[in-house]
DRENNUFI-296548 format. One line per 2 residues: for each residue z, y, x of C-alpha. Coordinates in steps of 0.02 Angstrom, whole numbers, plus 50000, padded with zeros to 5 digits. Each point is the difference from the previous one (the first is absolute). Layout:
N
Z/Y/X  ...
This chain:
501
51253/50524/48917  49814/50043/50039
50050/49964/50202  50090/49849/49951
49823/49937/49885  49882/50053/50145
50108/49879/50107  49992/49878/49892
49804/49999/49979  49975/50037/50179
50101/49843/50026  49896/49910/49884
49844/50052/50065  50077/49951/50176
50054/49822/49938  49795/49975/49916
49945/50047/50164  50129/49872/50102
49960/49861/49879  49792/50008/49999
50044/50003/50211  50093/49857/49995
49896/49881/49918  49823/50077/50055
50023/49865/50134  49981/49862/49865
49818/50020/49953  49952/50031/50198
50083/49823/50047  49955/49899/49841
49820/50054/50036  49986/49987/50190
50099/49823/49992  49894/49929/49873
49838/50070/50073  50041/50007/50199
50152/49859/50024  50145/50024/50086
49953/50033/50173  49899/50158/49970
50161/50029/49867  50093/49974/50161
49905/50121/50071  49979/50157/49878
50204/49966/50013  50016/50019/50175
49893/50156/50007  50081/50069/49840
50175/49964/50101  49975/50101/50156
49921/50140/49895  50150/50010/49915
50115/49979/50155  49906/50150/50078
50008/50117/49873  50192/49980/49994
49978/50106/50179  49823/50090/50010
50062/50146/49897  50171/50036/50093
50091/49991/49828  49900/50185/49968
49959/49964/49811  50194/49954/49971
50045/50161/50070  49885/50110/49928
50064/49957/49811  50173/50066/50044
49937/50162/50089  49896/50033/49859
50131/49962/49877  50121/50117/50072
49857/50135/49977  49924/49978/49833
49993/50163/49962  49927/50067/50167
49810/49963/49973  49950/50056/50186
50149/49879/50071  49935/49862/49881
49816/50047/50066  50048/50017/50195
50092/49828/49995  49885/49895/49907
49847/50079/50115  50092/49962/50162
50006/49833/49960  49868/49970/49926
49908/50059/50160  50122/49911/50121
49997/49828/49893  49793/50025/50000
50000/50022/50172  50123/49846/50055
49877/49903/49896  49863/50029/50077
50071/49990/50160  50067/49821/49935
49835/49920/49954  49935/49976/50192
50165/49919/50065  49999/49861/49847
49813/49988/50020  50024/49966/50182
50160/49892/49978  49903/49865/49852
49966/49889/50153  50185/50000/50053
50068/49971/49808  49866/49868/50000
50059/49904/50158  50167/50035/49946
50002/49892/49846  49869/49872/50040
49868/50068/49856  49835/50055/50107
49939/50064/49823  50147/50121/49990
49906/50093/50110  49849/50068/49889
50124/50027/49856  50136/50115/50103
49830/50125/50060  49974/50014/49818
50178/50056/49948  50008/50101/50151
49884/50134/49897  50147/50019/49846
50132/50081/50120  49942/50167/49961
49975/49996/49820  50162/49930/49970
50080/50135/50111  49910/50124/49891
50048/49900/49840  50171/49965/50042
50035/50196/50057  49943/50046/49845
50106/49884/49880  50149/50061/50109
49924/50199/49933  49995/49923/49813
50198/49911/50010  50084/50139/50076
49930/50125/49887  50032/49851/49849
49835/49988/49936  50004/49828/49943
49867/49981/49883  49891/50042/50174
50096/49903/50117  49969/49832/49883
49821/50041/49978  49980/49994/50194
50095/49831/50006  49894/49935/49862
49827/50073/50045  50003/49915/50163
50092/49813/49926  49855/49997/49889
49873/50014/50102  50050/49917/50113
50024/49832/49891  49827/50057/49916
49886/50022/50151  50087/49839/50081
49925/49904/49865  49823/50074/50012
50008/49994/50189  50040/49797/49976
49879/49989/49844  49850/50074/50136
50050/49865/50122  50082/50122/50133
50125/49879/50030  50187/50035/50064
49940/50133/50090  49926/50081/49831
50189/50012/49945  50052/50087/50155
49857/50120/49954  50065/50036/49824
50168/50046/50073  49930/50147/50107
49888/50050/49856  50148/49998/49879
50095/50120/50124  49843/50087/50048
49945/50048/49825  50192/50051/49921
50047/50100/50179  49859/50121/49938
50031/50013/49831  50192/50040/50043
49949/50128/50117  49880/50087/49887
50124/49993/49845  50146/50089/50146
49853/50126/50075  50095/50162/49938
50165/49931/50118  49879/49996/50149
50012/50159/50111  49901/50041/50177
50075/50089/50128  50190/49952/49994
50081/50102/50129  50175/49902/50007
49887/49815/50008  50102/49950/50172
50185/50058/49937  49941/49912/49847
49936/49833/50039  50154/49987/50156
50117/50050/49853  49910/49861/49880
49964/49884/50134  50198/49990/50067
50059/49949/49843  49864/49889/49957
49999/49894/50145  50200/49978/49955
49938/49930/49831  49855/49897/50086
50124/49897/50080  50108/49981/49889
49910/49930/49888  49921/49892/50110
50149/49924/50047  50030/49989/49793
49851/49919/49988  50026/49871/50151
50179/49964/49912  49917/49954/49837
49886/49862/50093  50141/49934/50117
50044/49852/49864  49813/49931/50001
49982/50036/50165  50161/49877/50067
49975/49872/49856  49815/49978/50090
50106/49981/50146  50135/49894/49977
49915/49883/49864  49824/49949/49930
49871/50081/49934  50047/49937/49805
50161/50091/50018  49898/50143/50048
49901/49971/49840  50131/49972/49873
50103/50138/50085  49868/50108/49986
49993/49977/49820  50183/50033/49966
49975/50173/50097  49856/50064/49923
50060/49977/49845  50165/50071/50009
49904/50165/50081  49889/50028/49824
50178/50076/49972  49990/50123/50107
49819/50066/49913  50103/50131/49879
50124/50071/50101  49900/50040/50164
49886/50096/49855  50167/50085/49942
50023/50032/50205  49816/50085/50020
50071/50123/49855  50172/50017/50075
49956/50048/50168  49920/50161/49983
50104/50038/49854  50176/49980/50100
49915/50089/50158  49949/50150/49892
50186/50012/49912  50065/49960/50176
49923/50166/50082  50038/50105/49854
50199/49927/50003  49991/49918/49817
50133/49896/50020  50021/49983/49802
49809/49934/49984  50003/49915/50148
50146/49908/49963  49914/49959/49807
49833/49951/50077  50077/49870/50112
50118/49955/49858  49894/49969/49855
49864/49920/50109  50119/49868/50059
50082/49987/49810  49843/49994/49909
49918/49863/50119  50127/49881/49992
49988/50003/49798  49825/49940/50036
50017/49893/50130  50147/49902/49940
49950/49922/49839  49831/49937/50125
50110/49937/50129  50095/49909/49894
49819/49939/49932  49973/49936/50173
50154/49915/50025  50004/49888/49810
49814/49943/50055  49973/50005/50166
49940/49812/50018  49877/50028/49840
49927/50167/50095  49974/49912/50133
49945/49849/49944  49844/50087/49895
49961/50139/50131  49997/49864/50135
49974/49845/49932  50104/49840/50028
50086/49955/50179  50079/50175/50015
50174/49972/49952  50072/50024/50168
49962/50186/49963  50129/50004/49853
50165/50020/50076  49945/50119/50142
49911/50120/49868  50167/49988/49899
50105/50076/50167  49864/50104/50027
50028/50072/49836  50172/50042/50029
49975/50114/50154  49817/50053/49956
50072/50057/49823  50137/50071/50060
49882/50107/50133  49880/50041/49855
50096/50065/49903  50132/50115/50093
49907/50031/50179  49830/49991/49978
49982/50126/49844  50053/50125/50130
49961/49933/50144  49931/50146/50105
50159/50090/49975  50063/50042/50168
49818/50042/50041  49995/50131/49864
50177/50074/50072  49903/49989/50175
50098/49881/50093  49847/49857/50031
50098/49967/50168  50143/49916/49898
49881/49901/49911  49946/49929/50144
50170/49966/50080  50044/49916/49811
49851/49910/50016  50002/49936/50197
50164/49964/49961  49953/49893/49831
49867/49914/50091  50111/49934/50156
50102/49936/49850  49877/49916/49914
49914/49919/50135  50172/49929/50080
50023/49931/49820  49839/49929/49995
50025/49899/50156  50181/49942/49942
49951/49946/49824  49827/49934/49998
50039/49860/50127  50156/49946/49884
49920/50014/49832  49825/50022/50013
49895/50110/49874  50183/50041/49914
50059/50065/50160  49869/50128/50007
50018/50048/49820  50204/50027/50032
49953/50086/50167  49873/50122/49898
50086/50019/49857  50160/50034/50078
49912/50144/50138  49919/50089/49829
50194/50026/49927  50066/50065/50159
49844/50127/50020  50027/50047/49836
50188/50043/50048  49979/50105/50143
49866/50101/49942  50087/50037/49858
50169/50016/50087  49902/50146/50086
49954/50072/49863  50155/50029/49927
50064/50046/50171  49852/50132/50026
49940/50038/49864  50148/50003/49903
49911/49878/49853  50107/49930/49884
49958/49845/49907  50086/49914/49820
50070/49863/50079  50094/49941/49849
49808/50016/49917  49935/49876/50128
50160/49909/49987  50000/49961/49801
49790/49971/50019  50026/49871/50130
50159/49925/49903  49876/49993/49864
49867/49883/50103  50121/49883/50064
50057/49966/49840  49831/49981/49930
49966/49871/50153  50141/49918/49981
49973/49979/49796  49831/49916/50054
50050/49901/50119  50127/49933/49845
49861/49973/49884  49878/49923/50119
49933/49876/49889  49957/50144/49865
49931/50099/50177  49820/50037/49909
50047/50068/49833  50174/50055/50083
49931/50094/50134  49891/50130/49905
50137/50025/49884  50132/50051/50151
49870/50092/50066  49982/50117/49836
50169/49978/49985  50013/50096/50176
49867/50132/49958  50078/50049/49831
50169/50011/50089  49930/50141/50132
49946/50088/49871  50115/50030/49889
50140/50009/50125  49941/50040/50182
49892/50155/49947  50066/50148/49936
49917/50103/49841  49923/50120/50115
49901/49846/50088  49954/49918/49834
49936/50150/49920  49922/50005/50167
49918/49848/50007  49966/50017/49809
49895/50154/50056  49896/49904/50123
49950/49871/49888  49945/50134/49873
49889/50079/50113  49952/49858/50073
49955/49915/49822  49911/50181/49946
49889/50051/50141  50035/49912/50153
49969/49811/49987  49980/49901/50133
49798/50002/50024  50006/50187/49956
50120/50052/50154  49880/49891/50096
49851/50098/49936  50087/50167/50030
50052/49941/50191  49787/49998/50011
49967/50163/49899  50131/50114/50092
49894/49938/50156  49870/50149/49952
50142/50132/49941  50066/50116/50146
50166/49923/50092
């Protein structure tokens, strides 16, 4: 039970840490729309774009690696030392090394995209590459060894500042280039403070560092590109509705996307949990808690996810219509087959997503993924021309519920996982009903909405968990009510900064 609360707050602190991420980006663009106006907008964008595009690469998938090599050895403190050091050094040093060629190459991205004032603003970011190497190698120390309440603190430290000394950059007049500024400070000032709260894991003279960082590196890289070709598959809908229609279908698909991807928030927090935790039980051959972790992660996120999907679906129009205003309906029925594939994804895949990483097989990944890709990109080009924005949305949705499939098909095959599938079916036999019961009731939809969706929660819990997960869940709330509310665990993420890891 204690394991089974620690993942639960570790998840929690995770999912705080994910959320204040998310919608840092808010204040930044409210303030430099309102102040700057859309072309310098445009431009803090564009910058923020290929920073984000190279950092996908510039580490060799190295952090990613690192938490399952120091999961499998929790309890050998040199291993745990000799790894993180190694790459901390070798992710300090690719930095560095990196910060010359995108100085040099701001002319080139500048040509490239027609924006002469690109250039300035890409020298500037060139200076963060080696503090995010530094902070990024040491959140991958803090996940593999699960110390959440550290990890979140990282994530947080540097979202905060980075909103906070955006705004005083803009407030002194520094202009767009004052926000590009405030994102190397941000990474500048949290990089240190995470490597000064992980000091006792750094060790000098590592006499295995080229077995190491080869050993590291090879399956790394393997991880690098496979989630860059993830990543690509994710953006191949916008990408061909750009293409093939105009830039409002861009817009309102857009919309429907990014909305149906707030799903996704919880479970990839469940998945930075699950990772190290199934590549720890995975090297000491724990089937029985491996099999549990995977399991109740995947049970215990669709409870909360399907009452909110559901949510979603009974007022999509009305979300959309107050987040975005009128003229967005065209985003309704897209973000309502989004849902479908996207909740399916969230709830089952994505929980547990790094699976066949953990079990060390990131080559398979890749293959699932090339191979999910070519699919989704030939369905892209076959729907979008027929039906538009709808197309894309089938296309998507449609690629997210085969991925989901085969990775779990693997798992099962591989890792010999075993998964209630009567559970999932009476839970979704539970939805459609509920869907279809609104759908009946239409013209009650606002009162008769909430009530299906309590209707729906109650029902998971009284007869989708078990007594062991309600006295389980009971148990969290307790604590959580006596000593661990919400702006506490924040505080303590901030306190156990000064404590020894």
């Amino acid at each position: 039970m204690r394991l089974a609360n620690k993942f639960a707050f570790d998840v929690s602190y995770t999912f705080i840490a994910a959320l204040i991420l998310r919608f840092s980006a808010i204040p930044i663009t409210i303030f430099l729309g309102r102040l700057l106006g859309a072309d310098d907008l445009g431009l803090y964008r564009m910058v923020l774009s290929l920073y984000n595009i190279s950092v996908l690469f510039v580490g060799i998938g190295i952090p990613a690696a690192m938490i399952k090599f120091i999961a499998e050895n929790k309890e050998d403190s040199d291993s745990i030392k000799s790894t993180y050091s190694t790459c901390l050094i070798s992710l300090l040093l690719i930095g560095v090394a990196i910060v010359p060629v995108f100085y040099a190459l701001s002319g080139v991205f500048a040509e490239t995209f027609g924006m002469p004032e690109l250039e300035g603003l890409i020298k500037v970011i060139a200076f963060v590459f080696p503090f995010w190497m530094i902070y990024d190698a040491t959140l991958g120390l803090l996940n593999g060894l699960r110390m959440m309440r550290s990890y979140a603190f990282g994530q947080i430290t540097q979202a905060t500042l980075m909103v906070l000394s955006t705004i005083l950059f803009l407030y002194l007049d520094f202009g767009v280039i004052g926000a590009v500024y405030a994102i190397v400070l941000s990474y500048i000032v949290t990089s240190l403070l995470l490597v000064y709260h992980a000091r006792e894991f750094i060790k000098t003279g590592i006499a295995d560092f080229f077995a190491r960082i080869k050993e590291i590196t090879s399956f790394g890289s393997q991880i690098m590109v496979a989630n860059a070709v993830n990543t690509i598959n994710y953006q191949a809908d916008v990408v061909f509705v750009g293409y093939f229609l105009l830039a409002s279908d861009v817009g309102y698909y857009a919309v429907a996307a990014s909305l149906s991807r707030l799903l996704w928030v919880l479970p990839q927090s469940v998945q930075r949990i699950t990772y190290p935790s199934l590549s720890e039980y995975w090297a000491r051959n724990n089937q029985v808690l491996f099999n549990e972790v995977v399991n109740k992660s995947i049970q215990y996120t669709a409870c909360i996810l399907t009452p909110m999907v559901l949510f979603v679906i009974f007022y999509s129009q009305e979300i959309i219509s107050l987040t975005m205003g009128e003229g967005f309906e065209a985003s309704v029925i897209p973000l309502l087959i989004l849902l479908v594939g996207g909740s399916i994804n969230a709830i089952i895949q994505r929980p547990v997503g790094s699976i066949l990483y953990a079990i060390g097989l990131p080559t398979l990944n890749l293959k699932i993924f090339s191979s999910i890709a070519i699919f989704n990109i030939i369905l892209n080009i076959m729907l979008i021309p027929l039906f538009g924005i709808i197309g894309a949305a089938l296309a998507t949705s449609i690629t997210l519920v085969l991925l989901t499939a085969l990775v779990m098909y693997f798992a099962q095959r591989i890792a010999d996982v075993h998964l209630d599938l009567l559970w999932f079916a009476r839970l979704g036999g539970i939805a459609s009903l509920s869907t279809a019961l609104f759908i009946l009731v239409n013209p009650f939809s606002i009162i008769a909405g909430v009530i299906i969706v309590l209707g729906n929660a109650i029902l998971i819990w009284v007869y989708f968990l078990d007594t062991n997960d309600k006295q389980y869940v009971r148990g969290i709330v307790d604590e959580l009510a006596a000593n661990r509310g919400v702006g506490q665990g924040i505080r303590a993420m901030y306190s156990n900064m000064v404590k020894k890891p």
